[in-house]
N, CA and C atoms as an extended XYZ file, in Angstrom:
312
Properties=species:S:1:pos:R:3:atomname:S:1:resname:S:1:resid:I:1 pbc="F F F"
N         8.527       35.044       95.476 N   UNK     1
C         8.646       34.449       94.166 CA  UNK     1
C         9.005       35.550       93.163 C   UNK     1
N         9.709       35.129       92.145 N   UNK     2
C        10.698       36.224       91.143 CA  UNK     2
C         9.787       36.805       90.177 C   UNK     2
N         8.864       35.434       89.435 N   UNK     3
C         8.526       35.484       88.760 CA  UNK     3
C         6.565       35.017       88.706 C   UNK     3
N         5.331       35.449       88.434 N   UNK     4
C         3.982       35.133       88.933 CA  UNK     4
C         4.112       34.538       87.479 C   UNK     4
N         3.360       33.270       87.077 N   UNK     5
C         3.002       32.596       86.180 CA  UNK     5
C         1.611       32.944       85.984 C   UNK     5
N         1.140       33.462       84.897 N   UNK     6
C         0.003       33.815       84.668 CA  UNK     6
C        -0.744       32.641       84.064 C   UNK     6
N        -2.053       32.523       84.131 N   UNK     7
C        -2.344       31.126       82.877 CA  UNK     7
C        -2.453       31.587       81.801 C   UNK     7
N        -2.545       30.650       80.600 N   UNK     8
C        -1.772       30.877       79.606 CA  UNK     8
C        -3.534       30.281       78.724 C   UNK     8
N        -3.994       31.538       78.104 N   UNK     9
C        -5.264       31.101       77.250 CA  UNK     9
C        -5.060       29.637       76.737 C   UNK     9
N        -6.169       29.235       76.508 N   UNK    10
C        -6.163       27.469       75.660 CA  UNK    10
C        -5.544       27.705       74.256 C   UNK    10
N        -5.738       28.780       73.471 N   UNK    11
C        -5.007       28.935       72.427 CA  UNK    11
C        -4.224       30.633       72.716 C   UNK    11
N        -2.692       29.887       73.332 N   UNK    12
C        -2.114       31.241       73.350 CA  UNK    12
C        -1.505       32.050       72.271 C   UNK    12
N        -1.625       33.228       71.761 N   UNK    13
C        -1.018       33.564       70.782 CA  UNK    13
C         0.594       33.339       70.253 C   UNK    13
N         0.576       33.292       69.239 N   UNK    14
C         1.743       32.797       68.533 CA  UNK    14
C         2.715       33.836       68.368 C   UNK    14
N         2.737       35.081       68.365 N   UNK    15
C         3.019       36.330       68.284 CA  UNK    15
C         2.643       37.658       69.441 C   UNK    15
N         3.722       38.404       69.910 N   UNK    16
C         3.097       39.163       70.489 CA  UNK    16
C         4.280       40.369       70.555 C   UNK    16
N         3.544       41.512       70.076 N   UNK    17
C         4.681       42.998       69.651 CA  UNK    17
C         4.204       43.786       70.840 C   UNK    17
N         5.311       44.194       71.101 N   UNK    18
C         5.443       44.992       72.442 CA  UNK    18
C         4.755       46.060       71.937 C   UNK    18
N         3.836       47.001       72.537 N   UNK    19
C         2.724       48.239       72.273 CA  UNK    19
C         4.144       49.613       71.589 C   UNK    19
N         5.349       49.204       72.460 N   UNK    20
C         5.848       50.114       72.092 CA  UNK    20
C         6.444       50.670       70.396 C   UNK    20
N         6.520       49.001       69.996 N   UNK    21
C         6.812       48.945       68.433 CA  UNK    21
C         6.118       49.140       67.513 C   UNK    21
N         4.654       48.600       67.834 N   UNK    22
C         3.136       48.765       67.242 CA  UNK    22
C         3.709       50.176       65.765 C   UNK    22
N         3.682       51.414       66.257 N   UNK    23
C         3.512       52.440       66.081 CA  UNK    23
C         4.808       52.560       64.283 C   UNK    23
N         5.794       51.489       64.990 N   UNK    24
C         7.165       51.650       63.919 CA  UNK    24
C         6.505       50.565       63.093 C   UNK    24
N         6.113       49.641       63.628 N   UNK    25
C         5.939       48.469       62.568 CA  UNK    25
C         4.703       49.134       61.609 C   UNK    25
N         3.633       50.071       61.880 N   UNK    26
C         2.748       50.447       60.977 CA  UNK    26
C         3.055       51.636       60.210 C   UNK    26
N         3.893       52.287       60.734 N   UNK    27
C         4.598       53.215       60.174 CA  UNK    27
C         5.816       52.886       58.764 C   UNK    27
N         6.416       51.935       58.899 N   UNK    28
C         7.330       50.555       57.957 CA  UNK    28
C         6.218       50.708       56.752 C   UNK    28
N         4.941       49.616       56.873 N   UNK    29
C         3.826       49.562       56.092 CA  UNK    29
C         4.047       50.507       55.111 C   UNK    29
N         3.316       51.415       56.226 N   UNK    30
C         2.554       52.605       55.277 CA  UNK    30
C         3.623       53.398       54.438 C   UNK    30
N         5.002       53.251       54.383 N   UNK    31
C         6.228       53.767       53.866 CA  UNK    31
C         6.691       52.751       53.327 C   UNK    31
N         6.729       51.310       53.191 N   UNK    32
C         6.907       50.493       52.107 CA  UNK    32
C         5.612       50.747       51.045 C   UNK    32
N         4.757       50.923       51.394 N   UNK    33
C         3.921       50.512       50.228 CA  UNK    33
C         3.564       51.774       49.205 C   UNK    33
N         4.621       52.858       49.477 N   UNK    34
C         4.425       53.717       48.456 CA  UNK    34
C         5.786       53.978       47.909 C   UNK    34
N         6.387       52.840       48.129 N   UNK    35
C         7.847       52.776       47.162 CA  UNK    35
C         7.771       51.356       46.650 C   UNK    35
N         8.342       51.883       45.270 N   UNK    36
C         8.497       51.058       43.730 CA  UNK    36
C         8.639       49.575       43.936 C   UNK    36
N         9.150       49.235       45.836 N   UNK    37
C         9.340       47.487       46.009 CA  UNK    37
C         8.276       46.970       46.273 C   UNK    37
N         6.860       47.548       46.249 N   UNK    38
C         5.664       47.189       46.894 CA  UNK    38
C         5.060       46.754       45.251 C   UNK    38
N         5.587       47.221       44.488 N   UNK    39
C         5.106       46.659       43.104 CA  UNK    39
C         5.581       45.706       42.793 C   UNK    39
N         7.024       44.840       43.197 N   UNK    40
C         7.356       43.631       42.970 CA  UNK    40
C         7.043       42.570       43.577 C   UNK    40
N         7.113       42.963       45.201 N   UNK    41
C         6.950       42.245       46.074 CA  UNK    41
C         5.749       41.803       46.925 C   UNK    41
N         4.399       41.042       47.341 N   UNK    42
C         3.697       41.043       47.636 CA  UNK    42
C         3.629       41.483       49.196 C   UNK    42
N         3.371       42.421       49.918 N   UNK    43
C         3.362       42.931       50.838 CA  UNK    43
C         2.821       41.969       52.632 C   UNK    43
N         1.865       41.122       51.566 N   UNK    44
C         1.088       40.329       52.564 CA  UNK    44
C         1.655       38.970       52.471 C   UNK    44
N         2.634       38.726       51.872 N   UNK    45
C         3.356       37.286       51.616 CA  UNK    45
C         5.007       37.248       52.155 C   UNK    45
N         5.246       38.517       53.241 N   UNK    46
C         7.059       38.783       53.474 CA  UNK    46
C         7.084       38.252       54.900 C   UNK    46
N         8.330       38.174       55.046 N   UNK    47
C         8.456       37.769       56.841 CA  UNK    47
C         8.646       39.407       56.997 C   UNK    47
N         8.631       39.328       58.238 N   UNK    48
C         9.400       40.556       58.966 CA  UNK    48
C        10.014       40.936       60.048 C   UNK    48
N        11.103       41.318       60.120 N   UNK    49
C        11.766       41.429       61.418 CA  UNK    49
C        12.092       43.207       61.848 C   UNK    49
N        12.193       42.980       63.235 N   UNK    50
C        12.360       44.498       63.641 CA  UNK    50
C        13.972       44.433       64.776 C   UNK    50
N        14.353       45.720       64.112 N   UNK    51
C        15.260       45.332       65.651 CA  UNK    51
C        15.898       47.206       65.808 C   UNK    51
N        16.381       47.056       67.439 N   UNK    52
C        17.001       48.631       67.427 CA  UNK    52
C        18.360       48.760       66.745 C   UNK    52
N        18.897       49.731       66.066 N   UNK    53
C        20.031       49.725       65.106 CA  UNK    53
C        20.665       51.328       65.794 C   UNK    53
N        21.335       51.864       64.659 N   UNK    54
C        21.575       52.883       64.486 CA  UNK    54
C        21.956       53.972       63.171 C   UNK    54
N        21.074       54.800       63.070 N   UNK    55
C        21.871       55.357       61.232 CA  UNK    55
C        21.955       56.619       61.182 C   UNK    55
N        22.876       56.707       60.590 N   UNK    56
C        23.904       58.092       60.362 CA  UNK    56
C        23.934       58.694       62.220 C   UNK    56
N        24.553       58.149       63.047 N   UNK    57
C        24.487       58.155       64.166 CA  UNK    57
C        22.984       58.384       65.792 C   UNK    57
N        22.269       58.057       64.277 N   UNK    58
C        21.095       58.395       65.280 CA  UNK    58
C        20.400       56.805       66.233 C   UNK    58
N        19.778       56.909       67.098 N   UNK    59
C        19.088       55.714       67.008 CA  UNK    59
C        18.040       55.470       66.522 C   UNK    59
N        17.859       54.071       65.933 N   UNK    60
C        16.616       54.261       65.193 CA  UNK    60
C        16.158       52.845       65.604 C   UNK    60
N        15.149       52.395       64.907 N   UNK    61
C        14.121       51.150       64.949 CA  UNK    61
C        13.862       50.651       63.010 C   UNK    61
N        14.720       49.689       62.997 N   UNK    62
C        14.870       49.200       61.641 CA  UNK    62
C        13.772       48.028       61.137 C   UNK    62
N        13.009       48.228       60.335 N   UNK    63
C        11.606       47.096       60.289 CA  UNK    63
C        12.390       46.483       58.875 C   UNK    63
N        12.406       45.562       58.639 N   UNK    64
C        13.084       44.648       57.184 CA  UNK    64
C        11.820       43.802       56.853 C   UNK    64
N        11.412       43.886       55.203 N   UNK    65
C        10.784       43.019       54.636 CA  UNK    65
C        11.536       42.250       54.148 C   UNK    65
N        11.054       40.754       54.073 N   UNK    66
C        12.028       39.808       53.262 CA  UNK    66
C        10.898       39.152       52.145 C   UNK    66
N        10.485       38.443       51.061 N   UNK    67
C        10.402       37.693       50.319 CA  UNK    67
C        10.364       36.720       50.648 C   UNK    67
N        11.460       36.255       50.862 N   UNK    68
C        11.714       34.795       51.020 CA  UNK    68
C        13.133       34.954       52.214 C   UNK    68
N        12.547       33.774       53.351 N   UNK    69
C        13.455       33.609       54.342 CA  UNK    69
C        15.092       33.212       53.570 C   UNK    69
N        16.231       33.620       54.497 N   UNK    70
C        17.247       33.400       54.149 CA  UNK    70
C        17.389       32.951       55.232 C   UNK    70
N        18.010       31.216       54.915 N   UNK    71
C        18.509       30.430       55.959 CA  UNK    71
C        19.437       29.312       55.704 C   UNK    71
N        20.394       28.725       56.775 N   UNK    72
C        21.409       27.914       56.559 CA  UNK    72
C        20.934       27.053       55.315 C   UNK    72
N        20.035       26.558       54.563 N   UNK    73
C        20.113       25.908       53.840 CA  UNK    73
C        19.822       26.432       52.761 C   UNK    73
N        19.474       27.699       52.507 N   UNK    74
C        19.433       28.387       50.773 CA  UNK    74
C        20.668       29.443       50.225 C   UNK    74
N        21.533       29.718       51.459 N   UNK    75
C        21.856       30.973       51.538 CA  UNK    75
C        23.066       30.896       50.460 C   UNK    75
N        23.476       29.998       49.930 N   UNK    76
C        24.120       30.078       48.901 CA  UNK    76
C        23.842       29.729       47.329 C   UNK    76
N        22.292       29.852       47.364 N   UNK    77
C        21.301       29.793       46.108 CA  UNK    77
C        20.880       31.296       45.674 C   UNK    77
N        20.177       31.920       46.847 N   UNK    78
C        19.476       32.947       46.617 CA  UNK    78
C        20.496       33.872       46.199 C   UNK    78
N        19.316       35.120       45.823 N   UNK    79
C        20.139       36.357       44.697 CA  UNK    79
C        19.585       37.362       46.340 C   UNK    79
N        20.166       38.688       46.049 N   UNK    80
C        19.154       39.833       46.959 CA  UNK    80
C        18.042       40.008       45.764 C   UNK    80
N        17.472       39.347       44.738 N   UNK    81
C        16.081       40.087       44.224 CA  UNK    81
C        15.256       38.472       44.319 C   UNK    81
N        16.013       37.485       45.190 N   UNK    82
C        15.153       36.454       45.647 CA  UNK    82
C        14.539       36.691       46.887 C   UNK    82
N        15.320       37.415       47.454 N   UNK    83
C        15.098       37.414       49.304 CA  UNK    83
C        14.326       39.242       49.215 C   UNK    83
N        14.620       40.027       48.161 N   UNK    84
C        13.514       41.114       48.293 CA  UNK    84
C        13.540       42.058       49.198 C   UNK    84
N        14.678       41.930       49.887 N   UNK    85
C        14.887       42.934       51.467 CA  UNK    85
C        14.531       44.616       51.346 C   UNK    85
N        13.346       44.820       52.130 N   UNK    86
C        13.413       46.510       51.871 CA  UNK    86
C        13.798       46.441       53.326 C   UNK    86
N        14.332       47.741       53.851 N   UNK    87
C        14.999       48.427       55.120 CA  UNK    87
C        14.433       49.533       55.340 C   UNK    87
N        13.527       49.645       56.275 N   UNK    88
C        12.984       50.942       56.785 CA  UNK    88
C        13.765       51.350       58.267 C   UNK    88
N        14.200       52.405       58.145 N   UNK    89
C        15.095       52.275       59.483 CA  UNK    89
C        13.907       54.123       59.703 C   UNK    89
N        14.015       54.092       61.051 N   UNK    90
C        12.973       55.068       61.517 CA  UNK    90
C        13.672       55.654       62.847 C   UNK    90
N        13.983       57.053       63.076 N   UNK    91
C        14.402       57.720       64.336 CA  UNK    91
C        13.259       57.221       65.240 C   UNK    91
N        14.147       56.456       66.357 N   UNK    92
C        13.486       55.686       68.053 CA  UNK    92
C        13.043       56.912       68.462 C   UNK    92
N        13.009       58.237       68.481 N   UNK    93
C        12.383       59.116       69.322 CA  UNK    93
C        10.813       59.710       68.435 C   UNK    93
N        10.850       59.946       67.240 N   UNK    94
C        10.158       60.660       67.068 CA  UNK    94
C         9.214       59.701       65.469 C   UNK    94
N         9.866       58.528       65.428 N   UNK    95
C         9.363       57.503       64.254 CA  UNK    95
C         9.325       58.309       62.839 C   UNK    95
N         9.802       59.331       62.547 N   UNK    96
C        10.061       59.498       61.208 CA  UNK    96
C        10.718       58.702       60.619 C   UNK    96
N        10.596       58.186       59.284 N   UNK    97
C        11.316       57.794       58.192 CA  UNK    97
C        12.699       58.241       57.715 C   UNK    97
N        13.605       58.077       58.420 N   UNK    98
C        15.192       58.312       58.332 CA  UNK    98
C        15.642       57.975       56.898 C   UNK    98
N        15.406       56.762       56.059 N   UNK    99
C        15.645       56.158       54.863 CA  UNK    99
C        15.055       54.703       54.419 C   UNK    99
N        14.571       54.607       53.301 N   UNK   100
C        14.804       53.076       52.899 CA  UNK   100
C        15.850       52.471       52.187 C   UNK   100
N        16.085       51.252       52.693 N   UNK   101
C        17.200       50.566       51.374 CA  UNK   101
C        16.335       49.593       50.724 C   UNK   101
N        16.861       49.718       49.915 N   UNK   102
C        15.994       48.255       48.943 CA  UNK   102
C        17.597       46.847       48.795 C   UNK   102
N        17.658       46.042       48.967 N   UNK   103
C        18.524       45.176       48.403 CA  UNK   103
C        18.347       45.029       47.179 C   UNK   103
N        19.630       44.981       46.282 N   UNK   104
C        19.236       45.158       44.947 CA  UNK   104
C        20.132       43.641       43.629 C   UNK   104
């Protein structure tokens, strides 16, 4: 068999971050919240997405705060200071802070 089916708790979690990201996604945090967008934006009220990228040719691990979801049905309402996007992009080897962008 390819694949072992494990059982699946009575309430299985809704979410689950690979151990390896853990480290970038708290690292994001702690480097959003001491730049000037953590004063507009409520920190505990954003979606967030992570994904592998690349900047100024390095590889990195990019964590994005949003505000407010952007989706097929707003996306020609919202402003970038509706949707709030900060960009933490972080070198994949060593998780330093490469840059933030703020959408502006």
């Amino acid at each position: 068999m390819a694949f072992e089916k494990f059982d699946e708790p009575e309430d299985p979690a809704f979410l689950k971050i690979h151990k390896k990201y853990v480290p970038f996604l708290l690292k994001a945090i702690e480097a959003i919240r001491k730049n000037p967008w953590a004063e507009r934006y409520d920190l505990n009220k954003v979606h967030v997405s992570m994904r592998e990228d690349r900047y100024q040719g390095r590889d990195c691990i990019v964590v994005r705060f949003y505000a407010a979801e952007l989706d097929e049905h707003n996306w020609m309402e919202v402003t970038p200071d509706d949707i709030g996007g900060a960009h933490v992009y972080m070198d994949a080897a060593g998780r330093a802070v490469l840059h933030i962008a703020i959408e502006r």
